[in-house]
C-alpha positions in Angstrom: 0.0 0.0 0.0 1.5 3.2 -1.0 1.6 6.5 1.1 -1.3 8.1 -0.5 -3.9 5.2 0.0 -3.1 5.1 3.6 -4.2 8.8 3.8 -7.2 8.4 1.8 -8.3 5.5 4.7 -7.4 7.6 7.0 -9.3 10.3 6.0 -12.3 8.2 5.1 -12.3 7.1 8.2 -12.1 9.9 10.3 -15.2 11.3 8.0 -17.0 8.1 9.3 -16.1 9.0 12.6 -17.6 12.2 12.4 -21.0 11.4 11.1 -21.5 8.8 13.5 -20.9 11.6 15.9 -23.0 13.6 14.5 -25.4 11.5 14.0 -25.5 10.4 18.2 -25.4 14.6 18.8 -28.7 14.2 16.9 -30.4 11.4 18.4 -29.5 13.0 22.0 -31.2 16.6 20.7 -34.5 14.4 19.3 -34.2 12.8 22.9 -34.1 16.2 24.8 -36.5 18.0 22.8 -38.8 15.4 23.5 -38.6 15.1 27.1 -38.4 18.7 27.1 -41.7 18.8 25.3 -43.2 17.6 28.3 -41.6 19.6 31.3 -44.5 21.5 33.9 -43.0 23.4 36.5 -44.5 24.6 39.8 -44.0 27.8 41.9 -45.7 29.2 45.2 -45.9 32.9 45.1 -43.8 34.3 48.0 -46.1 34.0 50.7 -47.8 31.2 49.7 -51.1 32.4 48.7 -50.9 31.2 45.2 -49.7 27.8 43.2 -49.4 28.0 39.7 -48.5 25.0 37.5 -46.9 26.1 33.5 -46.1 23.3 31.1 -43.4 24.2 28.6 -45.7 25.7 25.6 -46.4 28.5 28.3 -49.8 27.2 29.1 -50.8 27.4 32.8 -52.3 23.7 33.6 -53.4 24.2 37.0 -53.9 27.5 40.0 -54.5 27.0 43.5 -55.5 29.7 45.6 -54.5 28.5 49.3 -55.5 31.6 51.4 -58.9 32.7 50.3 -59.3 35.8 51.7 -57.3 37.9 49.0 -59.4 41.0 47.6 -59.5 40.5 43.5 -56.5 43.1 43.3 -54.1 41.5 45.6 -55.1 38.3 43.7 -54.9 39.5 40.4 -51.0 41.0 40.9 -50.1 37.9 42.9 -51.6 35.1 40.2 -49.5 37.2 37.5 -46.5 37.1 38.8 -47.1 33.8 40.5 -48.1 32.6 36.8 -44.6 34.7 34.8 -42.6 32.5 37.5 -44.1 29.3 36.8 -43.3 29.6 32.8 -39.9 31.0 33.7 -39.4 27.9 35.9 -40.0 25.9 33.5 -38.1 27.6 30.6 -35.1 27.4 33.3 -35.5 23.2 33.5 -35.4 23.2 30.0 -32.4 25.7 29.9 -30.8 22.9 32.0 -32.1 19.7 29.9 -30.6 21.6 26.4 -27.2 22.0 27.9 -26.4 18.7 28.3 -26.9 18.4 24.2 -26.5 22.2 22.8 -24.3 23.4 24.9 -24.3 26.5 27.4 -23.1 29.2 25.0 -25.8 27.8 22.4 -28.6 30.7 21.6 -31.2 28.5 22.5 -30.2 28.4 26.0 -29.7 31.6 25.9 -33.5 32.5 24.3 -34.5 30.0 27.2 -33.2 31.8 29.9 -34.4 34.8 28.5 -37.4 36.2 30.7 -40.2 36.4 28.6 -41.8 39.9 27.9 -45.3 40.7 30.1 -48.2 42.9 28.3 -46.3 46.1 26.9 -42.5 45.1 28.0 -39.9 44.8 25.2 
């Protein structure tokens, strides 16, 4: 076998090498997205008045009001924020999950951790 051939294995077989890596850096992003798919986080508000349940497509699944004898305002600026924390929550556990495949410097982790903007906020 002559110099050249050798290289050309070589290099064939690093290429190999590479696309089975790539190809188990796609299997574990499929894996993540899909458990990440179906994260729910849930976050008392401060005092405890509040529990608020937020699945990862922002939707809120569940609210508990544990002390009932909040006026509508109180309970209306409590359940917001209670509610922004939840979906931040679980934003953060996906933040989490998606480093483990993507990376911490990857923009999606960084969209992730991103607090999301409230009525009017930019």
């Amino acid at each position: 076998m002559d110099d050249i051939t050798e290289q050309v294995a070589a290099a064939r077989e690093r290429v190999y090498g590479q696309v089975e890596a790539a190809r188990a850096r796609h299997n574990a992003l499929r894996t993540a997205i899909s458990e990440v798919r179906g994260l729910t986080a849930t976050v008392k508000s401060p005092r405890g008045e509040v529990s608020v349940t937020a699945a990862m497509s922002g939707a809120v699944t569940e609210v508990r009001v544990l002390h009932e004898d909040l006026d509508a305002r109180t309970l209306s600026a409590i359940l917001t924020q209670t509610v922004a924390a939840a979906q931040q929550a679980v934003r953060d556990q996906a933040a989490d999950r998606m480093t483990e495949v993507a990376g911490a410097d990857s923009n999606i982790i960084a969209d992730l951790r991103t607090p999301l903007a409230r009525n009017g906020e930019s």
